[in-house]
N, C-alpha and C positions, 0 to 999 in steps of 0.2 A: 504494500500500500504506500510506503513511504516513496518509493522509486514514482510511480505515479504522482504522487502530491508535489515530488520535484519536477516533474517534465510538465503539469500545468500553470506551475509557478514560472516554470521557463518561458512558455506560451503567453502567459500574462505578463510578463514582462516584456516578450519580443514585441507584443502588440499595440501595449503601452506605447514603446520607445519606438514604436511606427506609427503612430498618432501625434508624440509630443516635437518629431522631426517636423510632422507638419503645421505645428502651431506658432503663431508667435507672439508675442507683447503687446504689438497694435491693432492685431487682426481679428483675434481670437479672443472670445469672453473670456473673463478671469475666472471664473466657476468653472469653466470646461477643462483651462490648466491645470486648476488647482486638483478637482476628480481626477486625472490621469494623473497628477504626480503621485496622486495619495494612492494611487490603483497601484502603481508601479513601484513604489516605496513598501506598500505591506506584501507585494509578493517577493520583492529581496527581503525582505524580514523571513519572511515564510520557507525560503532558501537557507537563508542561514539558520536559523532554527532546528533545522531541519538537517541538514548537513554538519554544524559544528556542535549542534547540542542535543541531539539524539532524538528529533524531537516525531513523534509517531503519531502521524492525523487518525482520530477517532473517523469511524466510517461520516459521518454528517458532516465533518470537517472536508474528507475527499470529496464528495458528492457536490459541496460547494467549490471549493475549486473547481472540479471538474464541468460544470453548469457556468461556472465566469469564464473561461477557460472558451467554451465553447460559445457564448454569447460575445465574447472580444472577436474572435476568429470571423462567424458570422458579420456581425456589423458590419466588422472593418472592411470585410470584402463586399460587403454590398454598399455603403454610406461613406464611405473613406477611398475611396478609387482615386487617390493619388492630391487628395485637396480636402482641406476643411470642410462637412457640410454647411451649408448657406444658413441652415438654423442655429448654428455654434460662430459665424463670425459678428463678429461686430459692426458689418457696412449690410448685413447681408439677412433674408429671413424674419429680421421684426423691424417695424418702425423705427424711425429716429428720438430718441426720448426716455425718458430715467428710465422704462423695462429693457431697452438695451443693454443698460451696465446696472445691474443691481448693486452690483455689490462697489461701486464706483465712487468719491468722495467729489468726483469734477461733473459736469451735468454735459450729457452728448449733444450738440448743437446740428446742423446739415450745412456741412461748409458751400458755396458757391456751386461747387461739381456735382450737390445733393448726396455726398458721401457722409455716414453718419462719425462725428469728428468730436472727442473730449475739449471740452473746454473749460477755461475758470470761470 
């Protein structure tokens, strides 16, 4: 079981770090980065656990990994085809306006070009 729990953690990491290639600082909501870092932070936790500290997934522990695992994989290959989807950027998908950047302290304006733009 443990061999398994490391080769989906491997998977959720590879997919992670194939999503977070495609994100960036201006383009991309801050909640979408922040999810993928936390995705791909607890499955190197889950590696190392696992590999330096002996660490043996109870079956409901495998079953979840193995269910993220396969939801990363999926997605990515249908929603992720080589670009951000247009509902995770920030010029792209919702209005120009505070539900763009929730989590944002600057307030999103529509600059000249109609591209949605932080400003103070």
């Amino acid at each position: 079981m443990t061999l398994l729990y490391v080769v989906c953690c491997l998977l959720i990491f590879a997919a992670t770090f194939k999503r977070l290639v495609l994100v960036d600082r201006h383009g991309t909501r801050a909640i979408v980065r922040v999810v993928f870092v936390a995705l791909g932070s607890a499955s190197i936790a889950g590696l190392y656990w696992s590999l330096f500290h002996g660490y043996s997934p109870a079956p409901p522990d495998l079953l979840f990994a193995v269910a993220t695992a396969a939801v990363q994989w999926v997605s990515g290959s249908r929603l992720w085809r080589g670009q951000v989807p247009s509902e995770y950027r920030v010029d792209g998908g919702a209005p120009c306006g505070p539900a763009a950047h929730p989590f944002s302290a600057q307030s999103p304006r529509q600059d000249p070009r109609g591209e949605c733009r932080l400003t103070r």
